[in-house]
ChimeraX commands (.cxc) that place a marker at each C-alpha (Angstrom):
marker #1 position 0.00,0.00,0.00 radius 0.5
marker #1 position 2.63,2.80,0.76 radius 0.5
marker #1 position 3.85,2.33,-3.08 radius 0.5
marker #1 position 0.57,2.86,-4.28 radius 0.5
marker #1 position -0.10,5.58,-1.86 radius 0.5
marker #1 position 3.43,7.35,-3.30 radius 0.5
marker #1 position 1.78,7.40,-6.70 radius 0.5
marker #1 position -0.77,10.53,-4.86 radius 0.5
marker #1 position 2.92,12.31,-4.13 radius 0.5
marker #1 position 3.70,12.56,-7.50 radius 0.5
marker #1 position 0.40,12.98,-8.86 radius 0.5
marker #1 position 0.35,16.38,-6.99 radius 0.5
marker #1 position 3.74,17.28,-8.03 radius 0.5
marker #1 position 2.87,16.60,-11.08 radius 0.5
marker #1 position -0.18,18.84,-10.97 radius 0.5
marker #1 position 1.88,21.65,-9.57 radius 0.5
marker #1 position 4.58,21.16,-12.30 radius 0.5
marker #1 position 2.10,21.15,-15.19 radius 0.5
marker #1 position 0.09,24.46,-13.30 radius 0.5
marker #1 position -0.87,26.60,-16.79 radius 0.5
marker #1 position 0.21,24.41,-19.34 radius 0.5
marker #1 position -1.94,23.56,-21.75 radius 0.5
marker #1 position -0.66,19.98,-22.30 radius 0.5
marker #1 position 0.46,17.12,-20.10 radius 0.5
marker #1 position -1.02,16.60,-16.82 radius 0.5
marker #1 position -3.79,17.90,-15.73 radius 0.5
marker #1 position -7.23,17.09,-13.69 radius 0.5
marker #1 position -8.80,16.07,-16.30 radius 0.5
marker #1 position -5.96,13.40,-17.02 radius 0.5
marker #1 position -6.66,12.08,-13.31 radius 0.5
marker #1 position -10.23,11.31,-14.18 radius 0.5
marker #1 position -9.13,9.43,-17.90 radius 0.5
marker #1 position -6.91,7.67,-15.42 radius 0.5
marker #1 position -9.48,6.60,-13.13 radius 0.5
marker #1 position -11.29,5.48,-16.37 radius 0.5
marker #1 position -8.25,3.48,-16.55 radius 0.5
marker #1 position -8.05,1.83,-13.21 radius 0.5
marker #1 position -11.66,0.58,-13.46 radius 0.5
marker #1 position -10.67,-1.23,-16.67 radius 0.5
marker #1 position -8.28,-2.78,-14.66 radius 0.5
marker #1 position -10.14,-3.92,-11.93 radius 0.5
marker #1 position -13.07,-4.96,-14.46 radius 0.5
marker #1 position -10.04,-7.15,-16.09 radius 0.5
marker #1 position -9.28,-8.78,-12.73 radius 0.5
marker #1 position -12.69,-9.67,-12.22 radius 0.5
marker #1 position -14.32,-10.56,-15.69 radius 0.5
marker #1 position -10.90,-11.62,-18.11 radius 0.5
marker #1 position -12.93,-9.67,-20.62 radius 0.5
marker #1 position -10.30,-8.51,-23.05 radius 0.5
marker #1 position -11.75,-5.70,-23.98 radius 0.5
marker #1 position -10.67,-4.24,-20.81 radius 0.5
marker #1 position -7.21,-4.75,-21.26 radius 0.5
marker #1 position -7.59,-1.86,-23.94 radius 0.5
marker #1 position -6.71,0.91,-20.95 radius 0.5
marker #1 position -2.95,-0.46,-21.66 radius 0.5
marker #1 position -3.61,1.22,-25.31 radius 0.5
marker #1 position -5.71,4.25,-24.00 radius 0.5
marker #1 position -3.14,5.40,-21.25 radius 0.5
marker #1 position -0.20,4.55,-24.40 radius 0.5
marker #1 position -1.92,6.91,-26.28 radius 0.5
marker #1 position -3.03,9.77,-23.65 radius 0.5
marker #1 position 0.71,9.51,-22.72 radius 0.5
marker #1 position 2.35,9.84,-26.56 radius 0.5
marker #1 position -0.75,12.42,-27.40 radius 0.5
marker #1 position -0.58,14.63,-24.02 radius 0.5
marker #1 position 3.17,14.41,-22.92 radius 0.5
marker #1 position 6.71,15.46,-23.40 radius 0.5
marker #1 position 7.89,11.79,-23.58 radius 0.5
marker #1 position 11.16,13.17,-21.60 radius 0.5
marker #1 position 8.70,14.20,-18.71 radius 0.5
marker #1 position 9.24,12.18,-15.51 radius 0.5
marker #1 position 5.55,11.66,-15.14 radius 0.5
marker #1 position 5.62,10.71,-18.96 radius 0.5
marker #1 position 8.45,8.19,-18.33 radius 0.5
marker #1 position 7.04,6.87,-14.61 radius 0.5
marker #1 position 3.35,6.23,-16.73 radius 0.5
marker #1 position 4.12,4.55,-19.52 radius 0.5
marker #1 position 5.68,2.22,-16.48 radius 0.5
marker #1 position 2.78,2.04,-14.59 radius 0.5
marker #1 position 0.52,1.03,-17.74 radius 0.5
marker #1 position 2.36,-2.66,-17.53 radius 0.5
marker #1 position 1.85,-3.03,-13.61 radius 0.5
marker #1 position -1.33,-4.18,-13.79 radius 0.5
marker #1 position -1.36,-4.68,-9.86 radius 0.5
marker #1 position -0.55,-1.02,-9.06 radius 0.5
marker #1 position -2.56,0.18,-12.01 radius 0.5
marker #1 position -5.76,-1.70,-9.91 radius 0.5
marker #1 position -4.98,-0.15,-6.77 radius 0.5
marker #1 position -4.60,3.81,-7.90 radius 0.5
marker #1 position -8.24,4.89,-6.71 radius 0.5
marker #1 position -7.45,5.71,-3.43 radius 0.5
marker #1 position -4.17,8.33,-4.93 radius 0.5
marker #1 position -6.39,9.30,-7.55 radius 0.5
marker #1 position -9.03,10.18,-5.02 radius 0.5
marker #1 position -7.09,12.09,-2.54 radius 0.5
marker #1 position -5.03,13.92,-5.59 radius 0.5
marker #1 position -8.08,14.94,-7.19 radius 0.5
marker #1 position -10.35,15.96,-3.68 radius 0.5
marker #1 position -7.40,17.94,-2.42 radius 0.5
marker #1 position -6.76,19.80,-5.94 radius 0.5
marker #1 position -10.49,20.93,-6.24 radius 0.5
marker #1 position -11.15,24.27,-6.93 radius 0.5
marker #1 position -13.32,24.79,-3.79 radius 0.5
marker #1 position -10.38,23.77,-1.52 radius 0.5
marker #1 position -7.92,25.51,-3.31 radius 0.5
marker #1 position -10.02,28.69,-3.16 radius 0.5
marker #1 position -10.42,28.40,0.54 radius 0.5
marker #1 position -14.08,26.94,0.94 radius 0.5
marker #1 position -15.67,26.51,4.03 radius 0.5
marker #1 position -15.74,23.15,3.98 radius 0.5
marker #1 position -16.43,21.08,7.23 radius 0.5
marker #1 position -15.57,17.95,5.86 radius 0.5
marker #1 position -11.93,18.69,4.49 radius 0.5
marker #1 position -10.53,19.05,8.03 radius 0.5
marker link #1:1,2 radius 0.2
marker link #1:2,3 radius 0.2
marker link #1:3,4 radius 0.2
marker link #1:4,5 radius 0.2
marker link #1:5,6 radius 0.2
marker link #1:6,7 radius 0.2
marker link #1:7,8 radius 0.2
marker link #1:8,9 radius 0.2
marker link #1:9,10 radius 0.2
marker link #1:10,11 radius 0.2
marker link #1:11,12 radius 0.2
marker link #1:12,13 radius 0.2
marker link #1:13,14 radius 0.2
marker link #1:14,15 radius 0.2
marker link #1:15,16 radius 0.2
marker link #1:16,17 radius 0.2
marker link #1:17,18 radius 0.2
marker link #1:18,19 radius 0.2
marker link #1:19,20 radius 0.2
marker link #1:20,21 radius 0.2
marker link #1:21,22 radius 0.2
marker link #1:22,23 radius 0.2
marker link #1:23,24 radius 0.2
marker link #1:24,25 radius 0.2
marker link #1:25,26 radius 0.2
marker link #1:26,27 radius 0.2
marker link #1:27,28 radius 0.2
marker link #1:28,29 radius 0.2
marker link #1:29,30 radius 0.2
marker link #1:30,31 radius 0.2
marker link #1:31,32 radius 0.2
marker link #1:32,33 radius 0.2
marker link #1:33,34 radius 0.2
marker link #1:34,35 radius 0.2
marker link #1:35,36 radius 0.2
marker link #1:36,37 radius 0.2
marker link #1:37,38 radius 0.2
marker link #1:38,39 radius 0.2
marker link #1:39,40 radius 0.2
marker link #1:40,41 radius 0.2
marker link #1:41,42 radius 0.2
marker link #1:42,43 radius 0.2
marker link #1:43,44 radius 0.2
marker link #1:44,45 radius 0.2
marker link #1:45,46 radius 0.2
marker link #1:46,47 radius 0.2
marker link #1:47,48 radius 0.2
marker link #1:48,49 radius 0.2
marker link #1:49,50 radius 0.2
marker link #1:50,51 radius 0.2
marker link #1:51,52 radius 0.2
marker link #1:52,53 radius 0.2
marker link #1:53,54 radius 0.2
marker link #1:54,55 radius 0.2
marker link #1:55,56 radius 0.2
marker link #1:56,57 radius 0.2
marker link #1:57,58 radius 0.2
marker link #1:58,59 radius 0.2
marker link #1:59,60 radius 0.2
marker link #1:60,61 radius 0.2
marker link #1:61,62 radius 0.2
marker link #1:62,63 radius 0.2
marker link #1:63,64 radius 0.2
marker link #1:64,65 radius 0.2
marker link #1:65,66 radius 0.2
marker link #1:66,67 radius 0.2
marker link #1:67,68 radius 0.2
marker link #1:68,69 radius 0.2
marker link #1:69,70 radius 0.2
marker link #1:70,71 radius 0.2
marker link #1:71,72 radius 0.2
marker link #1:72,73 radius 0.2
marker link #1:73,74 radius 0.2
marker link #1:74,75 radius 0.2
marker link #1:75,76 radius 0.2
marker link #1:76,77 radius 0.2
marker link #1:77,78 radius 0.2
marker link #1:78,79 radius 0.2
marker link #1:79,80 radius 0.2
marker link #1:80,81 radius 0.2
marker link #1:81,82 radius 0.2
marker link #1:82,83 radius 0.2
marker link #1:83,84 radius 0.2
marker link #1:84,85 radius 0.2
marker link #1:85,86 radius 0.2
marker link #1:86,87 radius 0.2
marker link #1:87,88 radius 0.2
marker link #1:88,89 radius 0.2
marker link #1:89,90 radius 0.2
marker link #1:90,91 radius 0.2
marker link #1:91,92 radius 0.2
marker link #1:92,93 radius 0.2
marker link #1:93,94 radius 0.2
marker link #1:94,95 radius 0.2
marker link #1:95,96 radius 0.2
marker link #1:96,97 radius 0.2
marker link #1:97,98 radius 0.2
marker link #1:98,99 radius 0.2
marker link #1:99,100 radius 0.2
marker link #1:100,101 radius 0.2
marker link #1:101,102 radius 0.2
marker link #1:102,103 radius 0.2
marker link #1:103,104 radius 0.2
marker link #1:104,105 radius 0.2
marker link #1:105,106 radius 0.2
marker link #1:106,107 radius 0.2
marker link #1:107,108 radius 0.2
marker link #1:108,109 radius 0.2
marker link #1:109,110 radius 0.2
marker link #1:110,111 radius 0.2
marker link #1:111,112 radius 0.2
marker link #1:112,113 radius 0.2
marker link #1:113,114 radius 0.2
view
């Protein structure tokens, strides 16, 4: 669990690095890579092949969206042939994305962040 949970760490660096490009990573990368992770787990469960397309989709997102000499280019294209970790990147993906929302960024009252 504490690799998986290192993948959040460089999701937010990531984030921060990539802060008014328009290419690379971004939020709305996070969410195609949820996408991702459920056809992953759906694979685990089902052995539908179709599923194993998110190894083609993240391929492409990467050599579409990325500077292939980026770190977080380099570290994905890893990750989209460790289909264990790949499974296991909700609960990153989750905190990356709740903590980078606007609202909390902005300084929301929000009860339920503290």
């Amino acid at each position: 669990m504490k690799d998986v949970m290192a993948w959040a760490d460089h999701f937010e660096r990531w984030l921060r690095e990539a802060e008014g490009k328009s290419k690379g990573f971004s939020t709305q990368f996070l969410y195609r890579l949820l996408q991702y992770t459920d056809m992953a787990q759906n694979f685990e469960k089902k052995q539908e092949v179709k599923d194993l397309l998110y190894k083609s989709y993240l391929m492409y997102d990467l050599k579409r969206n990325f500077d292939p000499e980026t770190d977080a280019a380099r570290k994905l294209q890893e990750l989209a042939w460790l289909d264990k970790e790949m499974r296991y990147l909700r609960v990153p993906l989750h905190k990356t994305l709740y903590k980078n929302r606007k609202y909390n960024l902005s300084g929301g009252d929000n009860e339920l962040s503290e």
